[in-house]
N, C-alpha and C positions, 0 to 999 in steps of 0.2 A: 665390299673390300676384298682385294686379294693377296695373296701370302705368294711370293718366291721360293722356290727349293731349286739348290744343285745338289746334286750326288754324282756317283760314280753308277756307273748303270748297275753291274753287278752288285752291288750293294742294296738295292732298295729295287727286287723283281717284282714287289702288287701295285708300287708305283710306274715302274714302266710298261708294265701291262694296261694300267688305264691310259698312259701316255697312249698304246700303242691303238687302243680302241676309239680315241680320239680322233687319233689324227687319220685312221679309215674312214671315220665317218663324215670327217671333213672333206677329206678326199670324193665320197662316193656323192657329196652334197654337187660338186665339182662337174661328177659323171667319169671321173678318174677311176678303175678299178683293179688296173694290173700296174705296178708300177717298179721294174729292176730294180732299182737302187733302194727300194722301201722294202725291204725284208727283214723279218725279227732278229736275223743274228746278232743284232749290235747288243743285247740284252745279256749275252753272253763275254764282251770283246772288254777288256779290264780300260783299251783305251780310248775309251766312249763317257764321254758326265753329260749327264740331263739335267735341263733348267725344265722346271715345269711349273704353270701359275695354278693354285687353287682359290676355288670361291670360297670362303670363310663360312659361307652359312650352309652349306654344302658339303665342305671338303672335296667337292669334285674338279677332277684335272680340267682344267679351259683353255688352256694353251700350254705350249710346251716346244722348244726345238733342244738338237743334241748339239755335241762338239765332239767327232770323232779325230784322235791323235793318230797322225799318219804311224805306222809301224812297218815293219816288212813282212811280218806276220798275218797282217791286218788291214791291205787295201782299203781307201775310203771309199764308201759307196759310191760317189760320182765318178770314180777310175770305171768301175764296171759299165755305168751307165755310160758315162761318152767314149769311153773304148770301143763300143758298139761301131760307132759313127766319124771316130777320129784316136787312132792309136798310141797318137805321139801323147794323150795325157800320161801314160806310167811316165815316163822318163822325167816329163815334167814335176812331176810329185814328187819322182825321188831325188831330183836336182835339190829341191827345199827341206827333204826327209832330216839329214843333220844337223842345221839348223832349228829343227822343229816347225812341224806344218800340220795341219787338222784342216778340215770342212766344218762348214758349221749348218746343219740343215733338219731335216724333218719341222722346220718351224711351221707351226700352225696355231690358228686358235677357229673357238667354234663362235660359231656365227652370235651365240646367247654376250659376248663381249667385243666383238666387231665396232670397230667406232673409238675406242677405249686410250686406242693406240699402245697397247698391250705389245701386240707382237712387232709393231714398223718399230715402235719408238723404244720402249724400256727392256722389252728380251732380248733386242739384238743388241744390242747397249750394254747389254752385263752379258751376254755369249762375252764381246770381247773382252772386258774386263777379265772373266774367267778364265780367256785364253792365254790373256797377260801374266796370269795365276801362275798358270802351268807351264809357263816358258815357249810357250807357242810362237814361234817371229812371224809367221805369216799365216792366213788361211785362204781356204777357196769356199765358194757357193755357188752352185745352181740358183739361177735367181728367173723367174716367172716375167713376163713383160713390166705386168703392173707393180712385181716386188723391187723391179732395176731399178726407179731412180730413189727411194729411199736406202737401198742399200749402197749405192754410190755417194750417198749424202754420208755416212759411216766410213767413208775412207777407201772401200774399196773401187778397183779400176776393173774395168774389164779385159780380159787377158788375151789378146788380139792374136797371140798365138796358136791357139786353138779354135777348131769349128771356122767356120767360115765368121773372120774377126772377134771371135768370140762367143758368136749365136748357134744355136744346134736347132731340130726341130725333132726331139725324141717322140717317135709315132704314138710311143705307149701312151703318153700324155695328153695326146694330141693337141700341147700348147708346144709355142716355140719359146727355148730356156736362153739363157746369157750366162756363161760361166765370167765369173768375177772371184777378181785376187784382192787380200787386203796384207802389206806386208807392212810391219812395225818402222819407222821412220827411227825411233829411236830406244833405248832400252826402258822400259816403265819402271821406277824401284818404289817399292814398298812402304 
């Protein structure tokens, strides 16, 4: 059995710290080991809530992604990462910033729940829920080849505005990503 948690990052530091050991080691299972956009400062950023799954007979983190709240203070880490390779994202984030806009990413889970459908099916499924929470109208995601068409199944399009139609190929990773937009069609109430 597994248990759900959202927080506020700064609020709960021993839980994002296992988040953050997680999700390297899933990374390094990959051969991924430098990655821009994956650095701890969000543990710090008030507009950052983690969803993170725990095993019950464990209590250990097994998957977990974030939702970072665009701010101007607070670049979302995909600005940094495709800025690299395509400039025009700032503008695009801040065209959506008033409105309310986040990324929803570091989702991972570890290989011991692989199958589960943990992270395709029910955390990206209440990411947006939560983003509904928060007044969020639209998000972005970096999304891996093989994470494109369940995350397209979730509503999101791919944003043909940036990257070449949408595709980057960030060397660091050395997989080629899809940047995909997910905007509210209509208001969700409570």
């Amino acid at each position: 059995m597994f248990t759900f948690n959202a927080f506020r990052a700064i609020d709960e530091p021993e839980i994002c710290q296992q988040f953050i050991e997680g999700h390297i080691n899933v990374l390094k299972e990959y051969g991924v080991t430098k990655v821009t956009s994956s650095n701890n400062e969000w543990i710090h950023n008030p507009y950052v809530f983690v969803v993170t799954v725990h095993e019950n007979l464990t209590d250990r983190v097994v998957s977990g992604l974030r939702i970072h709240i665009s701010n101007q203070n607070y670049p979302l880490p995909l600005e940094s990462a495709i800025s690299q390779v395509d400039d025009r994202i700032s503008d695009l984030i801040t065209r959506y910033r008033d409105t309310g806009t986040g990324e929803i990413g570091g989702l991972w889970n570890s290989r011991a729940i692989s199958g589960y459908g943990i992270g395709a099916l029910f955390l990206s499924r209440t990411s947006l829920v939560i983003a509904a929470q928060l007044n969020v109208q639209s998000l972005f995601a970096l999304c891996a080849e093989y994470t494109l068409k369940p995350t397209l199944q979730k509503g999101f399009e791919i944003e043909e505005g940036i990257g070449n139609k949408g595709t980057f190929f960030l060397s660091e990773t050395r997989f080629s990503c899809n940047f995909s937009s997910f905007k509210r069609r209509k208001k969700i109430y409570h």
